[in-house]
N, C-alpha and C positions, 0 to 999 in steps of 0.2 A: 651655267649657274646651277648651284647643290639644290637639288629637290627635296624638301619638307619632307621628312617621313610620315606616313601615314598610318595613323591609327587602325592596330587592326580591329576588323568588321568582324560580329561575333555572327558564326552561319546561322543561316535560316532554320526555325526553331530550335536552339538550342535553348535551354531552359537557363533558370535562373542560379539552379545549384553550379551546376558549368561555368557558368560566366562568372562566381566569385569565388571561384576553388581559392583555398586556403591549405596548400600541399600539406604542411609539417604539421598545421590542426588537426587534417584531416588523418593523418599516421597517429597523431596522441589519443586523438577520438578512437579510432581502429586496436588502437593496443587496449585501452579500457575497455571497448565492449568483448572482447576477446576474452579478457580475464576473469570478465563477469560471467563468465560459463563455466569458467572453470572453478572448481572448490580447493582444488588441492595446488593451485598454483599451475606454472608453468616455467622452462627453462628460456632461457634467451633463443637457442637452437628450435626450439620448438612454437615461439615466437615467431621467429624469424620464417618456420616453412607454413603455418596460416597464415601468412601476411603474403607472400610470396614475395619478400623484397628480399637487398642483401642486407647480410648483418651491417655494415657502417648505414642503410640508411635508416637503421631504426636503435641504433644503440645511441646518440646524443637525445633523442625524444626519452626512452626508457630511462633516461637517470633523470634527464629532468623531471619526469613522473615521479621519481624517488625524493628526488633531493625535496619538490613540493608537497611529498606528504602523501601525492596518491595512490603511490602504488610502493609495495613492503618487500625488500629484497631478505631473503631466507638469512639463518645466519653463515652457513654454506658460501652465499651469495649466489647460489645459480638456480634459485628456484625464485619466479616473480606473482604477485598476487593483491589484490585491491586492496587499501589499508580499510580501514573504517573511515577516513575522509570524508570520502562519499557519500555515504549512508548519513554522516554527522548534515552535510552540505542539504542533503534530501530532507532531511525529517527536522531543519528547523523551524520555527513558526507560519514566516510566511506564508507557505504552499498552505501547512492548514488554517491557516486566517481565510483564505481564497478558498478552501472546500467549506467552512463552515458560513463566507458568505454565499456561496451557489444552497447552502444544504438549508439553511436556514428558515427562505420563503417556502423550502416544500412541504419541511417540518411543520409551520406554519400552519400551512394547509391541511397535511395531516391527522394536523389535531383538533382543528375544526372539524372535519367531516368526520371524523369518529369518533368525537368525544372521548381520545385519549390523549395520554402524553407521551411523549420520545423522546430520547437521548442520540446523541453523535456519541461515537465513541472511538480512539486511536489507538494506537499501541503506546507504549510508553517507559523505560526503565526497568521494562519486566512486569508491567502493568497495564492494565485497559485505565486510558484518560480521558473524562467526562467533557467534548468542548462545544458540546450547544445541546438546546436541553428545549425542547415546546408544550407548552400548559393548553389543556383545551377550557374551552369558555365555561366550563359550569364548575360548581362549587368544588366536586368531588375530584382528587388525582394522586396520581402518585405521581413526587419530584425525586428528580435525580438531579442531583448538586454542580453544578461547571465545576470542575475543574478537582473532585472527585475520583480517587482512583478505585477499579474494581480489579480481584482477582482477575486471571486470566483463562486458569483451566476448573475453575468451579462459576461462573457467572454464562449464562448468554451469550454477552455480550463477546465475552473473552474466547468463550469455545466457537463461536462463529466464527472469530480474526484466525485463529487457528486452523479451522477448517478447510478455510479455503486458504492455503495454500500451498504451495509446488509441493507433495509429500517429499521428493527426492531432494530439496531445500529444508526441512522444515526443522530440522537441529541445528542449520545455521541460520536460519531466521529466528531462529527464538534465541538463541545466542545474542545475535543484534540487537534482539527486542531488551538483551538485560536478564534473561531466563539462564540461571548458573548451569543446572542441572537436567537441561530440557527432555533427555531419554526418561527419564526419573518420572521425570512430572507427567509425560506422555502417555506411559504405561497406564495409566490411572485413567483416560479417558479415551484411549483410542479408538474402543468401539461407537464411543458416542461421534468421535470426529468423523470418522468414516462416514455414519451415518446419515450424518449434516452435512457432507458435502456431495453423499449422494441425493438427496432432498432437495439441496439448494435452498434452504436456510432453515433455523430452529425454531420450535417449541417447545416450550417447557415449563414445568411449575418452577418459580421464581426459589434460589435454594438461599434465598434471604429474607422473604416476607410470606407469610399465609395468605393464601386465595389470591395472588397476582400470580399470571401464565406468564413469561417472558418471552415474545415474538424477538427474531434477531435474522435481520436481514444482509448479506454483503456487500459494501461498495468496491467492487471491481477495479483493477487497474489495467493498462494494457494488454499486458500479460497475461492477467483472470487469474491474480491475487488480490486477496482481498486487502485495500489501504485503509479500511476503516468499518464500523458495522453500526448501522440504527437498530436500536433496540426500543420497542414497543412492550412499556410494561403495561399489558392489560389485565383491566378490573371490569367483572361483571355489575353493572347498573342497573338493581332490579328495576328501580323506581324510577327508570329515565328512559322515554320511552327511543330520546334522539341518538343514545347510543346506538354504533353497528355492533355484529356481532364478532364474533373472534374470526370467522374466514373472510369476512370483508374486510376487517382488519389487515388482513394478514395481505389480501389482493392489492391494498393501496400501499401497505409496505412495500411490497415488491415491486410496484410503478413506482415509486418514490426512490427507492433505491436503482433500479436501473437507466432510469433519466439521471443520476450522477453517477453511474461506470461508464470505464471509459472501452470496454473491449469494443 
């Protein structure tokens, strides 16, 4: 009589990733983080010797990257590279509905214990975008509007997003951001960005209002780019004696901001 085949037994500790390999995912996954290193493309040949596979097992994954939109074949055709997809996929609302619920109770807190107010701030179209905003409990504040757009390379706010990140990225991130002519506009503040990311985050008198300092702090992403930056518009409170002062300010921004990065 025919014996039942038997289910194979996954060995002893083998982990979870193992046991549900998804081969040809795991090739489309492998060809995008590939290209995401790369700025200037790559050829299919060239492809193919990071990967260490052969060309046919990775040439039906590569067009289907094309034909969906992810990935942008040169007009040559032999040069391959991320479309903007991705980035579109990344930076739509939801993820920031999810930071600005995590940012929100700290801001919260923030502005109680120092008697000021804060802003979240994004990237956005070639703009910093206002999407959560905390009032402290006394009469006196300065508001910043939801939803609000601020310059990028004259604000805080902006020069901080700026700042931190990948220098060797940073005319195709501003590119992405929606920034036409990002060498142009760089020029004009580069000593300041350096500076601020040597510091690890800004101060500054506010180049919009009299007598507000603008603290801007970075929220961090994996990688130790900045995804977004709180900015503290502080106002000196002669008459209040519960305000902190600007470097204890600046101390609770910085706890505030690194309990939401994620390095």
């Amino acid at each position: 009589m025919a014996t039942k085949p038997q289910k194979p037994v996954l060995a002893e500790g083998l982990d979870q990733d193992e046991k549900y390999r998804a081969p040809a995912l795991d090739k489309g996954l492998d060809i995008l983080e590939i290209l995401a290193n790369q700025s200037g493309g790559m050829t299919r040949t060239e492809i193919v010797r990071e990967m260490g596979l052969s060309p046919s097992q990775i040439f039906r994954m590569l067009e289907r990257l094309v034909a969906r939109g992810y990935v942008a074949r040169s007009e040559g055709g032999d040069r391959y590279s991320l479309s903007m997809k991705m980035f579109l996929l990344a930076n739509r609302y939801p993820p920031y509905r999810r930071l600005v619920a995590s940012a929100q109770p700290l801001m919260d807190d923030f502005a109680r214990q120092t008697d000021q107010s804060c802003h979240l701030v994004i990237p956005e179209f070639g703009t910093g975008l206002i999407v959560a905003q905390a009032s402290p409990t006394s009469h006196w504040e300065f508001r910043a509007r939801v939803g609000s757009q601020l310059e990028l390379f004259t604000t805080g706010s902006g020069i901080t997003l700026i700042a931190f990140q990948a220098p060797e990225r940073l005319d195709e991130t501003l590119k992405q951001w929606g920034v036409a002519s990002p060498k142009l506009l760089q020029g004009a503040t580069g000593d300041e960005i350096d500076a601020v990311r040597r510091q690890g985050y800004r101060i500054g008198a506010s180049g919009q209002l009299v007598g507000v300092t603008d603290i801007s702090a970075p929220i961090l992403g994996p990688h130790g780019d900045a995804t977004s930056v709180v900015t503290c518009a502080f106002i000196e409170h002669v008459d209040d004696k519960r305000a902190q002062k600007l470097d204890e300010a600046l101390a609770r921004l910085l706890t505030l901001t690194e309990a939401l990065s994620l390095h």
